[in-house]
N, C-alpha and C positions, 0 to 999 in steps of 0.2 A: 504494500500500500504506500503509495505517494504521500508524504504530508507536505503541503505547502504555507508556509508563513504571509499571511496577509496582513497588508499594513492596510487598514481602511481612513478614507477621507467623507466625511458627512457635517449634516449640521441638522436638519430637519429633520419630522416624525417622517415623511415619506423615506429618509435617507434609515434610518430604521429599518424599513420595511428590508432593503436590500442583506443591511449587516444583518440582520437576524438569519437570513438566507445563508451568510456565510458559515455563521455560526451552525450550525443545525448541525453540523453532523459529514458526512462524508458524501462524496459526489459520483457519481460513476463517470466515467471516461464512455466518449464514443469508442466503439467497437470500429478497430482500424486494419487494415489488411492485413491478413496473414498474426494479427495476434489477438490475443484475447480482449475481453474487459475487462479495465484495471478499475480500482476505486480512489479516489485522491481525497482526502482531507485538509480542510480548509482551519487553521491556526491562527486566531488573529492575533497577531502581538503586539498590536498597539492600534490607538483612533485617534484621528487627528478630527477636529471641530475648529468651530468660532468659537474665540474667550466670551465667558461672560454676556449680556448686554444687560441695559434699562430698559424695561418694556412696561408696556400699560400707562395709565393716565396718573399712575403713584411713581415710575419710573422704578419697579423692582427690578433689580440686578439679577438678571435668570440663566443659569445655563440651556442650552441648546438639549433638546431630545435626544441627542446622541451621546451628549455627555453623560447626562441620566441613564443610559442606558449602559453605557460603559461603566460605570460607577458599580450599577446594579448586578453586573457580569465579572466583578473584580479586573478590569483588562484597562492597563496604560492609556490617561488620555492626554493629549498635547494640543496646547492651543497657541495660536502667532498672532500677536497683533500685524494690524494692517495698515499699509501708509495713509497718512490723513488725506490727500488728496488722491489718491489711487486706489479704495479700498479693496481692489480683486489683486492687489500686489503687496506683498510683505514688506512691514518695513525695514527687516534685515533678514534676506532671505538668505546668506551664510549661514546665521543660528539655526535656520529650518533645518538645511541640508546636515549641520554639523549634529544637532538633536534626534535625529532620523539614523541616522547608519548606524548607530547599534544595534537597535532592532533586526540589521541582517535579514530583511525583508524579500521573500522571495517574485513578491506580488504587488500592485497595487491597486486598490480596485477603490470609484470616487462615486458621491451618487450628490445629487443639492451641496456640494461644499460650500462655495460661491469663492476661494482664491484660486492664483493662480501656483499650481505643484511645480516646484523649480525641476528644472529639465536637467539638470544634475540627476535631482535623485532618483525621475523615473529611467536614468539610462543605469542609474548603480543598479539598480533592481532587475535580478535575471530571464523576467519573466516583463519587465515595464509595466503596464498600466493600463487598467479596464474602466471605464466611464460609462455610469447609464444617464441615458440622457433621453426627455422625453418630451422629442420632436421628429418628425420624417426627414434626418439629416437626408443633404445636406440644408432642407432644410431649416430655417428657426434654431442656426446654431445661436447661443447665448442664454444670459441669464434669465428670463421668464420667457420660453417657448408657447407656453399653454395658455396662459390669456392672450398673444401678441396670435396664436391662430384661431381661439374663437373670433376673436375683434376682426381678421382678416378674412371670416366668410368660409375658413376652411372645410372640406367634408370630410379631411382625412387626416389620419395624424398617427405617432407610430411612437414606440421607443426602440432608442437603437443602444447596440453596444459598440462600443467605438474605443480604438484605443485613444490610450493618451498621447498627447502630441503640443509641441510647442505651443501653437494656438488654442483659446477654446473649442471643443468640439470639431477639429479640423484633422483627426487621425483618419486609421484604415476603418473603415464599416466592417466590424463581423458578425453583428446579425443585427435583423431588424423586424417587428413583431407590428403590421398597420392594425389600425381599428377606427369605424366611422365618428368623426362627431355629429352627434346630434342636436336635433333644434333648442333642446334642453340641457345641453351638458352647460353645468358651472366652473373653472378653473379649478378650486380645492378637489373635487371629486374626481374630475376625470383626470388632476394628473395625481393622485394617489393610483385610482384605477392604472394608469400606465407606469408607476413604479410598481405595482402588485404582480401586471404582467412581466415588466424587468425584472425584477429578483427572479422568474422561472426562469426569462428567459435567459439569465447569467448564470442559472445551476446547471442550463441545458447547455451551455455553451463554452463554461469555463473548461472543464476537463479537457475539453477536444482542444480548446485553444494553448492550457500546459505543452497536450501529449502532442501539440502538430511537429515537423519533421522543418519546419522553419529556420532556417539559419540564424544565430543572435546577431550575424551580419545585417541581413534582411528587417529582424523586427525592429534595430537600431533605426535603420534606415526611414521605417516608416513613425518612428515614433519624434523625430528629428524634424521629420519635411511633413509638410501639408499633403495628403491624399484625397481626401473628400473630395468628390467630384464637383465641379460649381454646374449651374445651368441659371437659366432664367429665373425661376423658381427661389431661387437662393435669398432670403431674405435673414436678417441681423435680430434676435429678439432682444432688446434694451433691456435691461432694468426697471422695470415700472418708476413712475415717479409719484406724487401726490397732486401732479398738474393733470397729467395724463387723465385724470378722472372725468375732466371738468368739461364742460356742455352749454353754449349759449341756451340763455333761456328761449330765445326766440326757434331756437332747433328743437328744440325739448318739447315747445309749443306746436310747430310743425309735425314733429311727429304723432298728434295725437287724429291727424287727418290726412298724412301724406305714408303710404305705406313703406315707401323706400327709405327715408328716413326713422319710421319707424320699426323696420327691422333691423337697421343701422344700431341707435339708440340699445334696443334689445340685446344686440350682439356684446356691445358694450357693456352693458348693465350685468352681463351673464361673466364676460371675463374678465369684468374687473373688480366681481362683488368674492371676497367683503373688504378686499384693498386694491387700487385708492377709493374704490369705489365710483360712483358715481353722481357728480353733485353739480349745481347753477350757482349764478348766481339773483337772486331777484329783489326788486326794489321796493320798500314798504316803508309807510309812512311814521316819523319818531314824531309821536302825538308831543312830546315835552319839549324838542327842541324844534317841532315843526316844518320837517324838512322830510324828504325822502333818501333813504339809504337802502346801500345793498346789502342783504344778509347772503350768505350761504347756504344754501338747499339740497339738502342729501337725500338720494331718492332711493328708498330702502328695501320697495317691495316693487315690480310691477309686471306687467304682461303681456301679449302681445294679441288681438283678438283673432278669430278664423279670418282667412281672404275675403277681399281687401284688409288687407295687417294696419290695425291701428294698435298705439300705444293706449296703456292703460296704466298710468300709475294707480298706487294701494297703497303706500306706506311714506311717506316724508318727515325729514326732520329740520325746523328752523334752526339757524346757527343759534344758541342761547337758550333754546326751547324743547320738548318732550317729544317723541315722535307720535305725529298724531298720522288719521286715515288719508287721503284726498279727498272725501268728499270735507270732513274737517277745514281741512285746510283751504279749501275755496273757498269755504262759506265766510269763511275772516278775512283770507286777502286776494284771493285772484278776481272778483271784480270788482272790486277796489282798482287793484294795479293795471287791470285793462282801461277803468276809465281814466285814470293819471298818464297812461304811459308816454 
């Protein structure tokens, strides 16, 4: 039996789903000519994560799910800050590389990290570096692939494994697992759903990728230069931002009688709920200082009605205020703000 040492790179509960896969226990090898099937076992001996953050509206200082997770497993966790104006780059990625090679890691397998792994230490490692990533590379290579294709109308979407490679998501494709989007998929669900499918498809594929007859010449090679094929198709998923949310009111408006806009709207609302979400701005009147201001309007619930597609908000929240229904909310300021506007 094979044991192989895995150094794992995660941060999120979806990046979970994978290490858990590693952890289970042992893998079978594809059955290769002329020999039998082997079983390889997977060792993790060490996790790398994000340090730390503030999160929520109290600002608690929280470890990452994988940290928790590693804690809970007794298993090495390491964490690197990140440069202030770069955060997908370390800001002394020497210490990574020099923190790293003790471990004598045969593997490296990355799932949601969100830095960038110095290309040192996937060349020290004899095996390099397996990445799931869940997007139809090439692609939606980057950091939020899954709301940047519902927002883009996609039907189809996939997780791949890819090696690791100087750029993000830019190695050799060795497998890739499609599945449709539908009129209803939300970002949280459907990319859990497609790390669910990656963690199999990396049990299904890792042995074979150990046992291939690949020269370490070769996998250097690809793990060095870009492979991914470009085509038309090829698009960059950004970073979400907290801008990215936002929606003239007067579109928002339009969508509740223009169906193209209104499926637009939808699309949006579905990939980018519950972050940054989806929000206006609208203008209502400050009864004490007498003047009209714009509030921020987050639009919490809504739907899309059968052919002809109109918009249907349900749910809204005033910047400062409770989230009340739509019809609520009309009934205080939308004709008001129509006859002012």
């Amino acid at each position: 039996m094979q044991t192989v040492k895995v150094l794992f790179f995660g941060s999120t509960e979806d990046s979970v789903l994978v290490l858990e896969t590693l952890a289970s226990g042992q893998l079978s090898t594809a059955r290769l000519a002329q020999a039998p099937a082997k079983r390889v076992s997977c060792q993790l001996c060490a996790v790398v994560t994000q340090p730390p953050r503030k999160t929520g509206r109290k600002q608690i200082v929280t470890a990452t799910p994988v940290q928790l997770w590693a804690r809970a497993h007794d298993i090495p966790v390491l964490s690197f800050e990140s440069n202030t104006d770069k955060p997908w780059v370390y800001a002394d990625e020497n210490q990574v590389i020099d923190a790293l090679q003790p471990f004598k890691a045969d593997l490296i397998v990355s799932a949601c990290y969100g830095q960038k792994i110095p290309q040192k230490t996937i060349y020290d490692v004899p095996h390099g570096g397996l990445n799931v990533h869940p997007s139809l590379l090439p692609r939606w290579r980057g950091a939020d692939p899954v709301p940047w294709a519902i927002y883009s109308g996609d039907h189809q979407t996939a997780v791949t494994i890819v090696t690791l490679s100087k750029e993000f998501d830019d190695g050799v494709i060795v497998s890739q697992k499609k599945i449709s989007i539908l009129d209803t998929d939300t970002s949280d669900p459907l990319r859990t759903k497609l790390f669910t499918i990656g963690a199999k498809l990396l049990e299904e594929v890792l042995s074979s990728y150990l046992s291939s007859r690949a020269k370490r010449g070769d996998l250097m090679q690809a793990i060095a230069s870009s492979k991914t094929p470009r085509n038309d198709s090829t698009q960059y998923a950004r970073r979400l931002t907290r801008d990215d949310g936002f929606e003239p009111w007067e579109l928002v408006r339009k969508a509740f009688s223009d169906p193209e806009m209104a499926v637009r709207i939808d699309r949006k609302f579905r990939a980018f709920t519950p972050w940054p979400g989806v929000w206006t701005k609208f203008r209502i009147r400050n009864h004490k200082l007498g003047i009209m201001e714009e509030k921020r309007l987050k639009i919490l619930a809504c739907h899309l009605t059968p052919p002809p597609h109109r918009l249907m908000l349900e749910t809204v929240q005033l910047e400062g205020k409770r989230p009340v229904s739509w019809d609520q909310f009309t009934k205080a300021y939308v004709s008001h703000h129509e006859r002012t506007k």
